[in-house]
N, C-alpha and C positions, 0 to 999 in steps of 0.2 A: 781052385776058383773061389774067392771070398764074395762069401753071400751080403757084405756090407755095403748097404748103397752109399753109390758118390752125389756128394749133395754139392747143387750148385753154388757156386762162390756168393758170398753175401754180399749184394749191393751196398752201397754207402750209404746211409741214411739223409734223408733230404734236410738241408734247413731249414727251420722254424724260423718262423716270421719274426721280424725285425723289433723286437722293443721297443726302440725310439719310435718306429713306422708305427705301432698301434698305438704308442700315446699319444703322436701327432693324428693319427685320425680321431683317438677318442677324444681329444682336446678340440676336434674342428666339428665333432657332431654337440660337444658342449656346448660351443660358442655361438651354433646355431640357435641349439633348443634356445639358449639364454638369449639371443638378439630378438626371436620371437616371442618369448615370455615379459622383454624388457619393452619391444613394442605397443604392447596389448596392455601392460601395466602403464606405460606413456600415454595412452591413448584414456587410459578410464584417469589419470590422475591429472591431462587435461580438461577432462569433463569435468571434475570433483575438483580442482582448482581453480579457474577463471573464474574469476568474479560472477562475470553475465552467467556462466552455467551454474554456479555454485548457490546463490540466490534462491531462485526456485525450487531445486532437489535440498536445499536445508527446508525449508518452507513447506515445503511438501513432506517430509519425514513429521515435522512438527504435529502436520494435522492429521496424519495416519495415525498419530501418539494419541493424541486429543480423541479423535475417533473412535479408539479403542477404548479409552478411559472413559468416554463417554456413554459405549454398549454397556459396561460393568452396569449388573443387577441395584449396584450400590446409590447406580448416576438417576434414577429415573423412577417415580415414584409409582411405574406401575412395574414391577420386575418380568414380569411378562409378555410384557408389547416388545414387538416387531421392531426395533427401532435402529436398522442398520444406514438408512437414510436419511434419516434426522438425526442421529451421532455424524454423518459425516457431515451431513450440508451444516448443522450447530457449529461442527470445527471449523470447516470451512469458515465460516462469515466472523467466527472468534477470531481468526488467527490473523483474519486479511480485516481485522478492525471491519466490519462492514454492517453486519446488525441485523440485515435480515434471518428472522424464522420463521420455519415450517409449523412449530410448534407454542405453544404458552413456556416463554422462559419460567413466567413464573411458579406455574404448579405441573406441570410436565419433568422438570427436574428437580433432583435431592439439595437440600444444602450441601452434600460431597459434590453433587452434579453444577451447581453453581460457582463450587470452587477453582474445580477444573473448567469451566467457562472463562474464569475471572483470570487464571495465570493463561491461558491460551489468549486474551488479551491482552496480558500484560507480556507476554513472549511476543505475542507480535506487532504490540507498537514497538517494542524494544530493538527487536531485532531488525525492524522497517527503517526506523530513525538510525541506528547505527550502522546498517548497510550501507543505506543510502548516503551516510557524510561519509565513511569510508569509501565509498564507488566514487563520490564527487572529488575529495583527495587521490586517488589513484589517476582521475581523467585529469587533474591537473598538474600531477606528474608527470602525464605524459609528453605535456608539452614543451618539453625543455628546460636547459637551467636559465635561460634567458629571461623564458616567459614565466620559469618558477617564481624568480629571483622578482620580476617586476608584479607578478599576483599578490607575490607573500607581500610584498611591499604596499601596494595600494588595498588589499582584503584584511591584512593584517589578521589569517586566519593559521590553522592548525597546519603541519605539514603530517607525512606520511610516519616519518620518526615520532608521534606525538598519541599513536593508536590507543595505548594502555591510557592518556588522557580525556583522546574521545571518548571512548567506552564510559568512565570516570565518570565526565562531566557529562556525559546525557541521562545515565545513572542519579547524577546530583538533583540534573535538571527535573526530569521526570516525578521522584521522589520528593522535591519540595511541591511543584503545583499539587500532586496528590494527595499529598498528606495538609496544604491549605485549606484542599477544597475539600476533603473528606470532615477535617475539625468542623468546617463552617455547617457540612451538610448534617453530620451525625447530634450536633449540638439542636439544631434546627429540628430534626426528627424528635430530640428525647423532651425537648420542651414542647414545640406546638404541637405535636402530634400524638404524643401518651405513648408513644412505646418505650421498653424498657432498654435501660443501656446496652443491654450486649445489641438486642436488633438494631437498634438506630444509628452503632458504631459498625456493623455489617453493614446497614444499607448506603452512611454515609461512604464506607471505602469501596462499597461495589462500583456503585454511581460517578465518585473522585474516579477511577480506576477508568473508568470504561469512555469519560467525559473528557479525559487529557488525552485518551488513547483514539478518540475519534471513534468511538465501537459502537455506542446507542444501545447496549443492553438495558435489559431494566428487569429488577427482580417485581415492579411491579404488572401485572395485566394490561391494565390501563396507558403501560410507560409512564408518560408525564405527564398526563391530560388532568389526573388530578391535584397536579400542584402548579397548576396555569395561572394562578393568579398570586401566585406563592414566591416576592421576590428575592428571598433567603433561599431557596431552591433553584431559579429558574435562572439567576444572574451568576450566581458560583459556577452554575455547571457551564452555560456561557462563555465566560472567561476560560474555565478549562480548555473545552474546546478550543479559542481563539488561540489559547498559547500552544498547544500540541500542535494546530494546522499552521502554526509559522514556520516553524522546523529549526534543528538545533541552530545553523549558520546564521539565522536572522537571529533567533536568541541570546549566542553566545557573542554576538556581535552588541546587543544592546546591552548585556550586563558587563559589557568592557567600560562604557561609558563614554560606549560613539553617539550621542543623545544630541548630536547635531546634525542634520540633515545634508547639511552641503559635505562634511566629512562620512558619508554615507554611499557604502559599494553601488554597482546598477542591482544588485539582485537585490538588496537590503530596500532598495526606493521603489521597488518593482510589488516587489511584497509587502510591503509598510500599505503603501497608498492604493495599491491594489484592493489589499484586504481592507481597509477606510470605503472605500468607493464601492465594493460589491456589500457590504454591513447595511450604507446608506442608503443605497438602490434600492437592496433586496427589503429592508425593514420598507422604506416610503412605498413601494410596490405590494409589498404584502397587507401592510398595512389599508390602504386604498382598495385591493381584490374583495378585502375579508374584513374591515371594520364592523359594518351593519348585518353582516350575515348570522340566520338565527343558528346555521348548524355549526358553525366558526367561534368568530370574537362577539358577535353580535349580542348573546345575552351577557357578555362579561364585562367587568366595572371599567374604570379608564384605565386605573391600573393594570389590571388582566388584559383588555388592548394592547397597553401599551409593550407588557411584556410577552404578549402571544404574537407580538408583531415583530420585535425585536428575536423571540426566538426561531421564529419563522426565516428571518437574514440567517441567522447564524445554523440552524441544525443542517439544514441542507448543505452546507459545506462537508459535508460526508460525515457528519456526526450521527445522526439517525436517530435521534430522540424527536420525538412529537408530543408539543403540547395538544395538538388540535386533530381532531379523525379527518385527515387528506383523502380520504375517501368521498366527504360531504366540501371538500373544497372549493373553490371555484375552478373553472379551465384556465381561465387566465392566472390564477392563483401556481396552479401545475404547472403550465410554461414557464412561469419563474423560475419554480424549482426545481425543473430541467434543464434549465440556465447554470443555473446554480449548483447542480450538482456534477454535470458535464466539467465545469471548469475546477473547481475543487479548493484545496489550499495550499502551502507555500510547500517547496522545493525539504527535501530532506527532513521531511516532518512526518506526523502521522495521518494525515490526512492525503485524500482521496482524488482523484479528477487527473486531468490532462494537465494541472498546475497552472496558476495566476502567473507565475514567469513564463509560459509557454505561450499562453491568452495573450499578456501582454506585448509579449517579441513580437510575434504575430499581428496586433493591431499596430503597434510603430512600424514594423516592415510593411503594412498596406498605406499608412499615413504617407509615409517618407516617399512613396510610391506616386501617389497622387497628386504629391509635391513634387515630384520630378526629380528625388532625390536618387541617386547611386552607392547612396552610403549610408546607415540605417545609426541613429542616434541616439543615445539616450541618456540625460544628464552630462552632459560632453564628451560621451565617450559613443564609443561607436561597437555596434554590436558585429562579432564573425557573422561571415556567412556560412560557416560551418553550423555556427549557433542555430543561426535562422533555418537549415535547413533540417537539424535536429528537433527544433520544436512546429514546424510543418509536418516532421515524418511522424512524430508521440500525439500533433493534433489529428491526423488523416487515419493515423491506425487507429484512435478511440472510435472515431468517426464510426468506421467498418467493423470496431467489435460494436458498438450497440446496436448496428441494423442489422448483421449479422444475428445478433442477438434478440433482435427484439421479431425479424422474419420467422425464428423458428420459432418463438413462442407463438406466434399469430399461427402458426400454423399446428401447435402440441396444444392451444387452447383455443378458447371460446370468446375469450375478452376482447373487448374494444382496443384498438390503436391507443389511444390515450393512455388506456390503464398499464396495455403490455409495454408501452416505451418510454413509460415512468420507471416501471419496476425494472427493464434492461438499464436506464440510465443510471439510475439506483442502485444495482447490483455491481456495473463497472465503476461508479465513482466511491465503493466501498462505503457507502452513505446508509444505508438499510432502510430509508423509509418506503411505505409501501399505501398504498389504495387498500388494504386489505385484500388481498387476493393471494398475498404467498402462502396463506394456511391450506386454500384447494386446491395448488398446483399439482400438475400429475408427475410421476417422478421423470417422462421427460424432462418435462418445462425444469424441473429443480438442478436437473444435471446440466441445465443450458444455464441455470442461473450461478451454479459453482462457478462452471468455466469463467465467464463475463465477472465476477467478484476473485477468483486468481488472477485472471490476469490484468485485469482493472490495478488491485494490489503490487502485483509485481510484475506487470508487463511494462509498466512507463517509465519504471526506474532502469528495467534492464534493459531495453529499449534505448532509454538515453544515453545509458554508460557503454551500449555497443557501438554506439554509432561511433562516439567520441574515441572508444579505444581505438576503433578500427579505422581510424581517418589517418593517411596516410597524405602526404604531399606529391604531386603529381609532377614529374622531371619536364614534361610537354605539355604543349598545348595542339589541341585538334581543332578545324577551322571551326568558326562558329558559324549558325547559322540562327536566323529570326522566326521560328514559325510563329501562327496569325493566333494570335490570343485573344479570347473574346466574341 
């Protein structure tokens, strides 16, 4: 008997899984992960690419930069102060050109800290004016090669192919009013004033810098109350002003040597005589409030009238320089310049408000109205009713940020109605002037006053360039009906 055990027959070995079968599954759990990684990457390079979203979040990067630069022990001439809310709200009103501070620009910060003030201005008129005519070129691309072809013709303006020239020529632009108005102020400082060359050429380029930029800094205390009767100061910085708040398409339109009115776009005649007509008002109005007044123009020569009356029209257009303490105002002086700073200056410029093109669509569309017109006119041409009702929706939302704005201050402060729906109007029209009260505001009120000066800055540009992208043409019509207006 053999003690060797019988071992059972050896099964077959099973087959191993298919080759080709695991690369087609690993290649389909790939094509997953990557459909989902490529969605979530589409979805953030939507956000970071659209114009309307891209705007705000550059904007926004900008002043977190500023903010930071601005805490440095280097920025502020006390190294020790608390200063994480006045670096941001500083940045803040830098960047969105606006002017109001929490604090004394002038001795609260370093000449390093003035510096980084001065390019956070000059970053954000730059980048305000050059968004803004690129966002206007894109809306007019979108409306076909018909209506391209028939724009480019009657605007005789840049096209989309033409970008690396925009940049250029706002660049050019910018950099000559500056550097005029900086010669005329700096010169003006080293004679009448006794300072020595390097300050008078720092204060001229602060002043130039912040004057085209629509910003109202001032390295000095006082701003500009002590050169109120000063018209080598007070008329350079003026003019600055006037040409930043036209914006580059009215500019680049006059240095063509469209210098004749009837060969003049509607936005160019909207803006032209616009800005004529609110100068005129605003000056004979201020003037009239505040001639005789002793806290005013009252003790000042005719000269000093005449130029505190004059800068009185023009600062309010969101420039934010004051010759005069709007604090010792009159009321009716302040309604004006509630006026005045609500409606702002021209389209693709650096200045502030709901825009003089907006103001004005808005007054011909109730004129034509009244007249019993259907078709809204202006120098024989006829405005969309897309237009009309994009500058309806940029006037109705400013509306609702300054009450908006001006409720919660009424309610985070102690101030009077007058004072707090100066300083909301002030802060959305990117203007900075103030009654004197933003030095005691509590950091509530201050964080109501950021918001209302961002989006003031960049809610009415990207607001208008949303609507415009996003107007689509409707294949139907649904019945209409009349409800009772009035």
């Amino acid at each position: 008997m053999s003690l060797r055990r019988s071992l059972p027959p050896s099964e077959p070995a099973k087959p191993g899984p298919d080759p080709a079968s695991v690369a087609a599954v690993q290649k389909m759990l790939r094509d997953a992960k990557n459909e989902r990684e490529g969605r979530k990457a589409n979805v953030v390079r939507r956000i970071m690419t659209h114009p309307v979203r891209a705007v705000p979040v550059a904007f926004l990067m900008v002043i977190l930069i500023g903010a930071a630069l601005l805490m440095l022990p280097a920025s502020r001439t006390d190294p020790d102060a608390d200063a994480f809310l006045d670096s941001l709200f500083t940045s803040v009103s830098a960047v969105c050109v606006t002017g109001l501070v929490t604090v004394d620009t002038a001795t609260f910060w370093t000449p390093f800290g003035h510096v980084v003030i001065l390019a956070l201005i000059q970053v954000g008129g730059f980048g305000i004016m050059t968004l803004a005519t690129l966002l206007a070129l894109l809306v007019r691309k979108s409306i076909g090669l018909r209506g391209q072809l028939v724009a480019q013709t009657e605007t005789h303006t840049l096209n989309l192919g033409d970008v690396r020239a925009v940049l250029l020529r706002v660049a050019k632009i910018m950099s000559t009013f500056e550097a005029a108005t900086a010669a005329i102020l700096t010169a003006r400082f080293w004679i009448a004033y006794d300072q020595n060359p390097g300050t008078a050429l720092w204060h001229g380029i602060f002043h130039a810098i912040s004057a085209f930029n629509n910003a109202g800094f001032s390295v000095y205390s006082n701003n500009l109350i002590g050169f109120a009767e000063d018209p080598w100061i007070i008329t350079p910085i003026c003019l600055a002003i006037i040409a930043g708040g036209l914006g580059f398409p009215v500019i680049i339109q006059l240095t063509r040597g469209e210098t004749k009115p009837r060969n003049w776009t509607v936005h160019l005649r909207l803006t032209i005589y616009g800005t004529l007509f609110l100068l005129i008002a605003g000056m004979a109005l201020f003037a009239a409030f505040e001639w005789n007044r002793n806290e005013t123009l009252g003790p000042l020569s005719l000269t000093g009238k005449i130029l505190g009356s004059f800068a009185g029209s023009v600062f309010p257009r969101t420039a934010g320089f004051n010759s005069i303490d709007y604090g010792a105002a009159a009321p009716e002086t302040l309604m004006v310049t509630n006026i005045l700073m609500f409606i702002g200056g021209g389209s693709a410029g650096t200045a502030g408000g709901i825009k003089i093109t907006t103001f004005l669509v808005l007054g011909f569309a109730i004129w034509n109205e009244v007249r019993g017109r259907d078709q809204v006119t202006i120098a024989h041409r006829s405005v969309s009713s897309s237009s009309q009702r994009q500058a309806l929706s940029v006037a109705l939302l400013g509306v609702a940020a300054v009450v908006i704005g001006t409720m919660l201050l009424l309610i985070f402060t102690d101030y009077s109605l007058e004072k707090v729906l100066f300083e909301s109007i002030s802060a959305f029209g990117t203007v900075g002037m103030s009654t004197g009260i933003t030095y005691n505001l509590p950091p509530s009120a201050e964080w109501v006053l950021m918001a209302l000066m961002f989006t003031g800055r960049i809610g009415t540009v990207t607001v208008a360039s949303a609507l415009a992208l996003s107007a689509r043409p409707r294949l139907y019509r649904l019945p209409e009906e009349r409800p009772i207006i009035g």
